[in-house]
C-alpha positions as CSV (number, residue, x, y, z in Angstrom):
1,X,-93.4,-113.1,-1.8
2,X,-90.4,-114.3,-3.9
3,X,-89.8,-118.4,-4.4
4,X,-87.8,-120.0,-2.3
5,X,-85.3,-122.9,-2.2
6,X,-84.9,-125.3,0.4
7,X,-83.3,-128.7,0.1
8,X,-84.6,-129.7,-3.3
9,X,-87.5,-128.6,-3.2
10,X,-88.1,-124.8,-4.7
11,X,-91.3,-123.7,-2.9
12,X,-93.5,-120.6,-5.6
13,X,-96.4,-119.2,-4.2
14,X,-98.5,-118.2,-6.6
15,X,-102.1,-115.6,-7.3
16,X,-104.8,-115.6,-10.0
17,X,-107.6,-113.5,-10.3
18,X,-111.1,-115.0,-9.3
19,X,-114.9,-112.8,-9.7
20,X,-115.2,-109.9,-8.0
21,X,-111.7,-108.7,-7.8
22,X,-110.9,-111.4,-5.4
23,X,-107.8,-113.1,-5.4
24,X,-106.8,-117.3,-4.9
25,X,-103.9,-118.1,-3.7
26,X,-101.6,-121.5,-5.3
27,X,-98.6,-122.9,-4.3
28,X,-95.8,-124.8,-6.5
29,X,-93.7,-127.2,-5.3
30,X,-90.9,-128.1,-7.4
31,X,-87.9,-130.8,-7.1
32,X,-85.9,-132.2,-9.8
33,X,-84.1,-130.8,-12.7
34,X,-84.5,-131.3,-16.4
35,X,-86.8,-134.4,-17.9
36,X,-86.5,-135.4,-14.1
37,X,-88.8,-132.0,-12.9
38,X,-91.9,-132.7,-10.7
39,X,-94.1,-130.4,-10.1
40,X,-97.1,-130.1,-8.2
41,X,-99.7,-127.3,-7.5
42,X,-101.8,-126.8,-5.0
43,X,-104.8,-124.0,-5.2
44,X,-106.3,-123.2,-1.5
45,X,-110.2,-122.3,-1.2
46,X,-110.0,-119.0,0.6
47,X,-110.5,-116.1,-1.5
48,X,-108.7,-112.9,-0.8
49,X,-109.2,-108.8,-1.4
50,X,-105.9,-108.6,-2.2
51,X,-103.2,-110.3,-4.2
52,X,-100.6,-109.8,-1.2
53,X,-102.4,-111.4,1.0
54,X,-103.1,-114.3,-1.2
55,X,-99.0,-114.3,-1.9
56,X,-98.3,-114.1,2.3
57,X,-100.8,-117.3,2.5
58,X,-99.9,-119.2,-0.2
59,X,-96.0,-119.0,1.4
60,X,-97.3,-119.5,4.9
61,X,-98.9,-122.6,3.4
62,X,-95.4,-123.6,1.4
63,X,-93.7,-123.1,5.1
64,X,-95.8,-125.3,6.9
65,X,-95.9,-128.1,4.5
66,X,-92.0,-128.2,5.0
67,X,-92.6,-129.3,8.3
68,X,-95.5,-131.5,7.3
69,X,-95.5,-132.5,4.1
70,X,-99.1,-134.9,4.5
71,X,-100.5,-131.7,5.4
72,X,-101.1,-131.4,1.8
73,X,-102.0,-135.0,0.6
């Protein structure tokens, strides 16, 4: 899952590795540009047996903030 742009936000999702081959799935939300870049990261609690399907969540979770962004206060 690639990063994607909308408005001006750019929306990354993200993996690490966690024990037992699992995966986590993050999620970056950028706006600004230069000295004026925020940046926030979010890291979700599910573990997953693969990286893409931490990826697919992490965006599905970057999507639905765009309609809710409290969702992830």
């Amino acid at each position: 899952t690639l990063p994607f742009t909308v408005g001006k936000f750019l929306i990354t999702p993200l993996t690490r590795s966690a024990t037992a081959g699992r995966f986590v799935a993050s999620l970056s939300i950028r706006r600004g540009t230069g000295s004026q870049t925020h940046d926030r990261i979010y890291t979700f609690k599910p573990e997953f047996t693969n990286q893409d399907s931490a990826l697919t969540y992490a965006a599905a979770q970057g999507r639905y903030w765009l309609l809710n962004p409290a969702s992830l206060a």
